[in-house]
Chimera marker file (.cmm) of the C-alpha trace (Angstrom):
<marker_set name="trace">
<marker id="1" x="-6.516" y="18.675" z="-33.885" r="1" g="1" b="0" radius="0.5"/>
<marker id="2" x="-4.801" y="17.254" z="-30.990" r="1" g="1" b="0" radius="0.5"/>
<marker id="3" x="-7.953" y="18.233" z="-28.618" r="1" g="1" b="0" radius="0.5"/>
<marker id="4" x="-10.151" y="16.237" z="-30.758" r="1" g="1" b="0" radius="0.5"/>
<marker id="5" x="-8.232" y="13.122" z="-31.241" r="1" g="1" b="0" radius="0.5"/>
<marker id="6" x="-7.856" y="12.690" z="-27.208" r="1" g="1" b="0" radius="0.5"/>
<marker id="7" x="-11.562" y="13.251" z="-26.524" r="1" g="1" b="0" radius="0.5"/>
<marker id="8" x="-12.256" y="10.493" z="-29.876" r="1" g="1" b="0" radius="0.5"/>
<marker id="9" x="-9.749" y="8.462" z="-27.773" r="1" g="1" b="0" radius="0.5"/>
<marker id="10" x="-11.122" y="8.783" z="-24.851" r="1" g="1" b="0" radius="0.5"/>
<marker id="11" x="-14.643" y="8.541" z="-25.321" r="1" g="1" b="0" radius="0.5"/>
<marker id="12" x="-14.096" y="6.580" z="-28.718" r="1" g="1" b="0" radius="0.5"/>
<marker id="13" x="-16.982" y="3.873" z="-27.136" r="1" g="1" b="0" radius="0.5"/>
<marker id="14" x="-19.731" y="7.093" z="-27.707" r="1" g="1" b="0" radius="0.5"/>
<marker id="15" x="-18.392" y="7.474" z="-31.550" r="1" g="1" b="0" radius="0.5"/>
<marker id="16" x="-18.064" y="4.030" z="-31.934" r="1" g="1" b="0" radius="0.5"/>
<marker id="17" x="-14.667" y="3.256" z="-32.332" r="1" g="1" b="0" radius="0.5"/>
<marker id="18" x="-13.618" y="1.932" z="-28.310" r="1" g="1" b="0" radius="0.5"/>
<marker id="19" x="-10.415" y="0.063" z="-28.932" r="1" g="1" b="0" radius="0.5"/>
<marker id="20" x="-9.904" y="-2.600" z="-26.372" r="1" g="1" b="0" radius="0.5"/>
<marker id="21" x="-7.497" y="-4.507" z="-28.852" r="1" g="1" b="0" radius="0.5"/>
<marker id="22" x="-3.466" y="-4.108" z="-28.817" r="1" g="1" b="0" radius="0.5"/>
<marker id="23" x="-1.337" y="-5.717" z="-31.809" r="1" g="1" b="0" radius="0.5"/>
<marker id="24" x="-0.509" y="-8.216" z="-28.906" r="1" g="1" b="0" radius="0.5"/>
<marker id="25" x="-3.692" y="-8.902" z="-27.943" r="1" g="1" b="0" radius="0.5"/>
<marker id="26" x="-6.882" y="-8.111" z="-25.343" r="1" g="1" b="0" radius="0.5"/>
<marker id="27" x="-5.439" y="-5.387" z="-23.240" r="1" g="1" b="0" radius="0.5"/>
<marker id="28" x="-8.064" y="-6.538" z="-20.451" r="1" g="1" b="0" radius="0.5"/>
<marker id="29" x="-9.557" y="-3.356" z="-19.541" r="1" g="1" b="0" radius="0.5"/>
<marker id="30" x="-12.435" y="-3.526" z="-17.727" r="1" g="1" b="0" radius="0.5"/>
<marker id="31" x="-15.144" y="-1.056" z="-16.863" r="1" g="1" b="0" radius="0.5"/>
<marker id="32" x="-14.558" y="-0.737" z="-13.730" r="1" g="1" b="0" radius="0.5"/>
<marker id="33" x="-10.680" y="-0.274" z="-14.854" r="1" g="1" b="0" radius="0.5"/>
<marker id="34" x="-11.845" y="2.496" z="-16.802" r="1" g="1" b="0" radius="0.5"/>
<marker id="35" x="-14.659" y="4.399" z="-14.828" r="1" g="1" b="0" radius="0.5"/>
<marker id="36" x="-14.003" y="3.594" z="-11.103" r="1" g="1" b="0" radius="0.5"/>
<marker id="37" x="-16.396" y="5.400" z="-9.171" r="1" g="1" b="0" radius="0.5"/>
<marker id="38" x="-18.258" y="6.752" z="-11.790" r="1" g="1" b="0" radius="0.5"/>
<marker id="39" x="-19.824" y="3.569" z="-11.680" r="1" g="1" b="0" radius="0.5"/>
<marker id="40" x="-21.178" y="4.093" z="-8.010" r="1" g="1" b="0" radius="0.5"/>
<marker id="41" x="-22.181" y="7.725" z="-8.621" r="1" g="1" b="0" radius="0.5"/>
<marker id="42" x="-24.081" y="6.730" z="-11.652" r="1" g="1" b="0" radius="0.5"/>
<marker id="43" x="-25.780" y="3.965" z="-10.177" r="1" g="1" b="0" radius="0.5"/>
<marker id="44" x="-26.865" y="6.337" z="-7.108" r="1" g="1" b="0" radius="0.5"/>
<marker id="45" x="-27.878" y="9.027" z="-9.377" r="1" g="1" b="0" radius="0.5"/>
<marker id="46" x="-30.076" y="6.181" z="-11.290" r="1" g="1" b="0" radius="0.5"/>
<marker id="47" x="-28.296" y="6.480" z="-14.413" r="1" g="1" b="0" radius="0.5"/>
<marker id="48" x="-30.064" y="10.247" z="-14.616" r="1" g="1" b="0" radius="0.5"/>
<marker id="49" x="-27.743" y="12.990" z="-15.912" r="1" g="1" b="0" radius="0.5"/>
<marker id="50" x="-29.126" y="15.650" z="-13.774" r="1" g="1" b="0" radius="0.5"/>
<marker id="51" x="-28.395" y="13.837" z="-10.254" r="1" g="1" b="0" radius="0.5"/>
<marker id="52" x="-25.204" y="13.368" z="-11.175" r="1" g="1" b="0" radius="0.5"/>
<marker id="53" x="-23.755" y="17.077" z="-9.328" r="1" g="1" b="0" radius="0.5"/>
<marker id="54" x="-26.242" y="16.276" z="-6.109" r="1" g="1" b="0" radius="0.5"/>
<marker id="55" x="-25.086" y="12.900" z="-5.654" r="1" g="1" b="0" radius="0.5"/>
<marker id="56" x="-21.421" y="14.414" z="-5.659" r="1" g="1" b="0" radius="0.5"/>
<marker id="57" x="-22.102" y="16.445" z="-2.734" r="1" g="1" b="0" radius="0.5"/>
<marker id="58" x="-23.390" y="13.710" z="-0.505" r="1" g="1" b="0" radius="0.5"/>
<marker id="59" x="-21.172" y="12.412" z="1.980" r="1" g="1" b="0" radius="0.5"/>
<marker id="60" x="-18.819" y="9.738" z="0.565" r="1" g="1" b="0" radius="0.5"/>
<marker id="61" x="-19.731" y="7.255" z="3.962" r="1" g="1" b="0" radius="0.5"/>
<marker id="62" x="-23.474" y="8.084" z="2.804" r="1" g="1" b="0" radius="0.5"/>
<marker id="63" x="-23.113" y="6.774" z="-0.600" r="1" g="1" b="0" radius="0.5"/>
<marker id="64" x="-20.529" y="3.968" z="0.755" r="1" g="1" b="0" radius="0.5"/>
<marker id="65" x="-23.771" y="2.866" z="3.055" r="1" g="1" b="0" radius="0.5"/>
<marker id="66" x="-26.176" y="3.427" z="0.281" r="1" g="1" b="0" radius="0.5"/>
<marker id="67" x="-24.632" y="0.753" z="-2.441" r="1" g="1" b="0" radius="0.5"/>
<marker id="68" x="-23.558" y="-1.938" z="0.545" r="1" g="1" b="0" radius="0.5"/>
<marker id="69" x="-27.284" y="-1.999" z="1.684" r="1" g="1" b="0" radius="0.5"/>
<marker id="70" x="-28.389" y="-1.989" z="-1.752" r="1" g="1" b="0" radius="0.5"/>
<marker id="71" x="-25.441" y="-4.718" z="-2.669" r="1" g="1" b="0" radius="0.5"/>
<marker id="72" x="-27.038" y="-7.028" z="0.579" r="1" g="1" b="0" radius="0.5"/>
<marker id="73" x="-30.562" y="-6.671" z="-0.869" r="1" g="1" b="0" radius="0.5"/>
<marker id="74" x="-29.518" y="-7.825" z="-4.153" r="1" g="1" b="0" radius="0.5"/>
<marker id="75" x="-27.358" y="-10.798" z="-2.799" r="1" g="1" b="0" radius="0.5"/>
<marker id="76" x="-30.089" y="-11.888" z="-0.400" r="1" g="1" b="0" radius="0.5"/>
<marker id="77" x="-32.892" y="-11.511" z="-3.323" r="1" g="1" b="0" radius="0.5"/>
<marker id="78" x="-30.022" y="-14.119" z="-5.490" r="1" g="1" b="0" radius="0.5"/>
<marker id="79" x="-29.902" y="-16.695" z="-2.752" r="1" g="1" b="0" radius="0.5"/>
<marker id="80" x="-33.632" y="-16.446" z="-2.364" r="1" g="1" b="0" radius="0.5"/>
<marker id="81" x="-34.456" y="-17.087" z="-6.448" r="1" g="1" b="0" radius="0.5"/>
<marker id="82" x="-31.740" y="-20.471" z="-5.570" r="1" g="1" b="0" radius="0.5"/>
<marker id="83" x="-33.897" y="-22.142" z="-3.098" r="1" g="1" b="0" radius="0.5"/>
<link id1="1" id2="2" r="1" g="1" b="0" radius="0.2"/>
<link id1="2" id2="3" r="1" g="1" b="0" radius="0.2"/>
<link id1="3" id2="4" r="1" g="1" b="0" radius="0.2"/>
<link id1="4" id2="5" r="1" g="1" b="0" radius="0.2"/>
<link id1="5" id2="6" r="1" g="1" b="0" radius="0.2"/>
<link id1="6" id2="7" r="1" g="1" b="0" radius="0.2"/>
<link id1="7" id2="8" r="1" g="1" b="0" radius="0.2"/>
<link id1="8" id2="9" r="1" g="1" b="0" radius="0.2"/>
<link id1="9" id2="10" r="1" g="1" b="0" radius="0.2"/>
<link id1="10" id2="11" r="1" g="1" b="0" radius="0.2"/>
<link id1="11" id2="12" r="1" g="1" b="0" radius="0.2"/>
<link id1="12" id2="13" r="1" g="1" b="0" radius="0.2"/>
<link id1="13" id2="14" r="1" g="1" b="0" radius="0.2"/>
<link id1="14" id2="15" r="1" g="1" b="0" radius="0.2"/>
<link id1="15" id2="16" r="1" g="1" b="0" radius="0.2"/>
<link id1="16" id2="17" r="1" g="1" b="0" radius="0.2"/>
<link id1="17" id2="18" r="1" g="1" b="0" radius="0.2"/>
<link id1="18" id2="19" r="1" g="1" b="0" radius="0.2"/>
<link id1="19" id2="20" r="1" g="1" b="0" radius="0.2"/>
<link id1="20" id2="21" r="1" g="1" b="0" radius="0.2"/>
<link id1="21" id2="22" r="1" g="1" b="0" radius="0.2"/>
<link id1="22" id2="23" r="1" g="1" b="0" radius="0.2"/>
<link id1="23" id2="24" r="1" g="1" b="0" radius="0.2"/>
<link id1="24" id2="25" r="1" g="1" b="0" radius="0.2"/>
<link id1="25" id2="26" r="1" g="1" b="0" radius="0.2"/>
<link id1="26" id2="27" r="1" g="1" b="0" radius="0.2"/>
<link id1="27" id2="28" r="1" g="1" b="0" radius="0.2"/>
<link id1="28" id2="29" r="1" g="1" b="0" radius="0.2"/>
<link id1="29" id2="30" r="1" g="1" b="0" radius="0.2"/>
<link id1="30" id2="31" r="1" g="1" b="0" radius="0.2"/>
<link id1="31" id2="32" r="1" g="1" b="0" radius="0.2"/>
<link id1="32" id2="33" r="1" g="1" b="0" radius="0.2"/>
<link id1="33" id2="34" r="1" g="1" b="0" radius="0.2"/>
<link id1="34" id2="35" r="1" g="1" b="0" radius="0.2"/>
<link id1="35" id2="36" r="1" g="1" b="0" radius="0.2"/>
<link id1="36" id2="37" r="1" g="1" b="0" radius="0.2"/>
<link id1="37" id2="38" r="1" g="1" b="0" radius="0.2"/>
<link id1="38" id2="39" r="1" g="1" b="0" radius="0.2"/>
<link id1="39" id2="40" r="1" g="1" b="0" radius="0.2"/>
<link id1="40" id2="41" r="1" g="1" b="0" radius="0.2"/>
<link id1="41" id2="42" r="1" g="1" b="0" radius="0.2"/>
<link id1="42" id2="43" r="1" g="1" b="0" radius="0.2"/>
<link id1="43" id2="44" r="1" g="1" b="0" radius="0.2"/>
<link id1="44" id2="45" r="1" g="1" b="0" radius="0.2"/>
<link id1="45" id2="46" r="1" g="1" b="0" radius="0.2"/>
<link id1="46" id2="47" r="1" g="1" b="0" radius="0.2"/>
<link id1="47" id2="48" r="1" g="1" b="0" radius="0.2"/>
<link id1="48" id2="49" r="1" g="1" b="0" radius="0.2"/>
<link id1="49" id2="50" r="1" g="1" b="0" radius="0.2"/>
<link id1="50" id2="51" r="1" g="1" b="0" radius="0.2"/>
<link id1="51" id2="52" r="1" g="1" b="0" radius="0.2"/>
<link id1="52" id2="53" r="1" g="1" b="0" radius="0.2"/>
<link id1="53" id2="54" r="1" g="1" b="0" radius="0.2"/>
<link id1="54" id2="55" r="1" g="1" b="0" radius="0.2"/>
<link id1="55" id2="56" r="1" g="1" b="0" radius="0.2"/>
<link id1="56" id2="57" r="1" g="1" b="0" radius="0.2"/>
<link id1="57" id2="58" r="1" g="1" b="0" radius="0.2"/>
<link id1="58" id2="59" r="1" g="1" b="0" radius="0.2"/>
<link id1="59" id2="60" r="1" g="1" b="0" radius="0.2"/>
<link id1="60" id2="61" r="1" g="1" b="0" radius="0.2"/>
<link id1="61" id2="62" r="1" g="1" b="0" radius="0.2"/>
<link id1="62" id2="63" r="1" g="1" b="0" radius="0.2"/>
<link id1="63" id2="64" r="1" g="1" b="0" radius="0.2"/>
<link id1="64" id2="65" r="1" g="1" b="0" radius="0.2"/>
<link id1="65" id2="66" r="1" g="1" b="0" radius="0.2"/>
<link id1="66" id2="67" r="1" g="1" b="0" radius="0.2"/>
<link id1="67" id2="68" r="1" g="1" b="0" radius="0.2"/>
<link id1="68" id2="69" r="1" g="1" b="0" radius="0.2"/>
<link id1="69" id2="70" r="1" g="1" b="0" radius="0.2"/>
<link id1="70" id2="71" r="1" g="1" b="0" radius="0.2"/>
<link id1="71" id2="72" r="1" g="1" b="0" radius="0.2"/>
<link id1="72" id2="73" r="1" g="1" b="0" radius="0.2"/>
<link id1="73" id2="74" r="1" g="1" b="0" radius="0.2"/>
<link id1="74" id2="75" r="1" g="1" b="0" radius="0.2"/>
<link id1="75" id2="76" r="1" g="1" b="0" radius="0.2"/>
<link id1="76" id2="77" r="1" g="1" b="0" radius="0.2"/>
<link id1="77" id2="78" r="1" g="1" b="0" radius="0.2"/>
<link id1="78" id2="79" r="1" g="1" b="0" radius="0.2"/>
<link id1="79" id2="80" r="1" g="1" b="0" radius="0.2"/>
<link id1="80" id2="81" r="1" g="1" b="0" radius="0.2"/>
<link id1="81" id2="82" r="1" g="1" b="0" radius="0.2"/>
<link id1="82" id2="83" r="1" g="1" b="0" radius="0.2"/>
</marker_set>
């Protein structure tokens, strides 16, 4: 019982029942709180399931040069959408 109340804890946002609340309030997790560099492996892997394992075998200054040129693309397409 106690394996399946840590994984509904854990990964209560898939069942529906994510608890961001405290009795004192917003406990101000965020996601990147919560998944750290999941985040930049699941962007690189384009959110597909099946890349995840290759894109963990790249070289972490690979992916590190990967999301900052992708990150300076973005910013440049924002300022360029301003003017």
């Amino acid at each position: 019982m106690q394996y399946r109340e840590k994984i509904y804890r854990e990964y209560g946002i898939i069942f529906g029942e994510e608890d961001l609340e405290t009795e004192e309030g917003s406990i101000g997790v965020t996601i990147a709180d919560k998944y750290g560099w999941y985040i930049m492996i699941h962007k690189i892997a384009e959110g597909d399931f099946l890349k995840i394992d290759k894109v963990t075998k790249e070289p972490i200054t690979a992916a590190l040069n990967w999301m900052s040129y992708t990150k300076e693309i973005e910013l440049e397409q924002q300022r360029n959408n301003k003017s």
